[in-house]
Structure formats: C-alpha cells, structure tokens
C-alpha positions in Angstrom: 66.7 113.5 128.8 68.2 116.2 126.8 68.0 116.7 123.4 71.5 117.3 122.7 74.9 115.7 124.7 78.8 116.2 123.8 80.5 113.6 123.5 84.7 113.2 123.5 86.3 110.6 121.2 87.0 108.2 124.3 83.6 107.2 124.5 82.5 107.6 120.4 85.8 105.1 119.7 83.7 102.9 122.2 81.5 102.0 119.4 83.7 101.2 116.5 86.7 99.4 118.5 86.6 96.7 120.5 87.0 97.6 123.8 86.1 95.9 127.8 83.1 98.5 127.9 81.9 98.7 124.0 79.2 97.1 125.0 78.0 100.0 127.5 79.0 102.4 124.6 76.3 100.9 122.4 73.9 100.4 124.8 73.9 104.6 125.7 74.3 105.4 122.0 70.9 103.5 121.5 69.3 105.3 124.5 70.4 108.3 122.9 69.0 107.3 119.6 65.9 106.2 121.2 65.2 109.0 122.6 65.9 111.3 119.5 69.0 112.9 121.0 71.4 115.0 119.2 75.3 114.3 119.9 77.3 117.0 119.3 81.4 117.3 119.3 84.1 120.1 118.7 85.5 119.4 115.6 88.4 118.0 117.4 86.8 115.0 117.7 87.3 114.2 113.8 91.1 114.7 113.7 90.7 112.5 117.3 89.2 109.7 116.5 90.8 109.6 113.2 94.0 109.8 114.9 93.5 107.0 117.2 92.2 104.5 114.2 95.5 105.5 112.4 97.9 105.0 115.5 96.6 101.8 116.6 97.2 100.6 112.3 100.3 101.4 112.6 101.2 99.7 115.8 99.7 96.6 114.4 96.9 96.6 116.7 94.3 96.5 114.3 94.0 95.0 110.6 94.6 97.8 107.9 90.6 96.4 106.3 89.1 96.5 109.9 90.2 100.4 110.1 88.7 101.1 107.3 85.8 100.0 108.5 85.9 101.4 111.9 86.9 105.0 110.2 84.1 104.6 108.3 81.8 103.7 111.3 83.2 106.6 113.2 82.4 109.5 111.1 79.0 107.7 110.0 78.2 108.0 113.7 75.8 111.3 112.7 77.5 113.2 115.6 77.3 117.2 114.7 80.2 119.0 114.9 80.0 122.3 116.3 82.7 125.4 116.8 81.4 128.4 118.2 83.0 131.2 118.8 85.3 131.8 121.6 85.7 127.7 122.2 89.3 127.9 122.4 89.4 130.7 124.9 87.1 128.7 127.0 89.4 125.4 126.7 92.7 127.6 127.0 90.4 128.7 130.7 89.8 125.5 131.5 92.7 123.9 130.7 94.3 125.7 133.2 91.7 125.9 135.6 91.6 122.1 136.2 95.8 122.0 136.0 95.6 119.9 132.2 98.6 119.3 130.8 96.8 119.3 127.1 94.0 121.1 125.9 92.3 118.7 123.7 89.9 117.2 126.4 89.7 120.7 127.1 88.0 121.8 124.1 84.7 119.2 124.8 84.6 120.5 128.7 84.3 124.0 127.0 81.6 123.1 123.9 79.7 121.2 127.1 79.7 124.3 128.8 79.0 126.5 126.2 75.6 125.0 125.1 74.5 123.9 128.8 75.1 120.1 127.7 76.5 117.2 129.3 79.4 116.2 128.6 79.7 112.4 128.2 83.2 110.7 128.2 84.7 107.3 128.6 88.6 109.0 129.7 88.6 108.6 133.6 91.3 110.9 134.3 89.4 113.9 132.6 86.6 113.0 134.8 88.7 112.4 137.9 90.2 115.8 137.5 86.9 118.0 136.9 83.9 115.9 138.6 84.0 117.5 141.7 84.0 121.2 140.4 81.4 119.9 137.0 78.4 117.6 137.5 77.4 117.8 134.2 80.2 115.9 133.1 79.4 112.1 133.0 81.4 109.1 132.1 80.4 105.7 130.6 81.0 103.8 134.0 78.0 105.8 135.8 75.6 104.5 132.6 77.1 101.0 133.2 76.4 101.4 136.7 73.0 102.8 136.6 72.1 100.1 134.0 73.5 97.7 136.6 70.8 99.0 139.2 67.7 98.8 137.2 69.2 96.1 135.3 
C-alpha cells in the first residue's frame, strides 16, 4: 500500500454523513489508518465538504447540532491539504481533456497526478468518465467489492 492517497470530498463526506456506503468509507479509512497512510486533498476539499454540510442544513436534511458535529468530524479527519504549483493548469488540462463540465473534481484528478497517488473517490460519474484513460483512480465500490471477495 502507498503511503500517501488523495481523496475527493465524495468519499471523506462518507465518513461524517450517513450515507448507503458509510460503512465501506470507514472500513477503507481504517485500512488506511492501519497501515499509516497519509490522505492528502487540494484544498478544495475544505470549501467542499464544508459546502455540502451547509447545503444539506439548509435544506433541512440534517439537524443544525448534527452539522456541527459532522463539520467538526470533517476537518478533524487529519487529511493534508496540499497545493502545488501549477495544480490549476493541470485541472484546467484535464478538465477539458475528459469533456468536464466543472473543474472541481478536476483539481483532485490533477493533485493525484501530480504526486503519483491514487486517487480515491466515492462520485461515479468522475470515475465513469476517466477510468478507462486513469487506473490509478479508484472508487469506494471497488474496496466494497474487494472486501466482498476476501470477505
């Protein structure tokens, strides 16, 4: 295993929201913490997951005290984040490499890319539209299914 992954705020909102595949979202976050890996992030993922917490408030899906608590949770996650130079050039790239119509998911592809990580991710349509062309980018549903088969 490496000792570093990116993550995107699909999957790291996995952990403080309660969600069909949460469970899976802990269970790789443990593997990771096991096994002394780092998880890394553009800061994006900050103003992300902070903005999803918010949203889903103020649509009344979630208690004003339980967001607290799940912001909380969220940044107390420990993942680093990191902005090298040139990430948005590589995002803009890839953005419109893989036809995006935002450059937010973008900006994790190109941080992945950048350090020679994988890029873990719990949104299927960013996977759909870059797993043929990107290995190295993973989604939650392959750990769920690999824990399946040595389950």
């Amino acid at each position: 295993m490496n000792s570093q992954v990116c993550v995107d705020a699909s999957l790291a909102l996995k952990l403080v929201l309660v969600e069909p595949d949460s469970t899976v979202a802990h269970q790789l976050w443990e593997a990771w913490t096991s096994a002394k890996v780092e998880v890394v992030a553009p800061p994006l993922f900050a103003f992300e997951g902070t903005s999803v917490i918010c949203s889903k408030t103020y649509r009344g899906l979630v208690p004003p005290e339980e967001a607290e608590l799940m912001f909380k949770a969220l940044h107390l996650l420990g993942v680093r984040l990191l902005y090298p130079d040139g990430l948005h050039q590589r995002a803009w790239e890839l953005a419109r490499r893989f036809n995006r119509p935002q450059a937010y998911d973008s900006h994790y592809l190109a941080l992945a890319e950048m350090l020679g990580l994988e890029l873990w991710t719990a949104d299927e349509r960013l996977y759909n539209a870059v797993k043929d062309a990107l290995p190295w980018v993973k989604r939650l549903a392959d750990f769920s299914a690999s824990l399946h088969r040595h389950g």
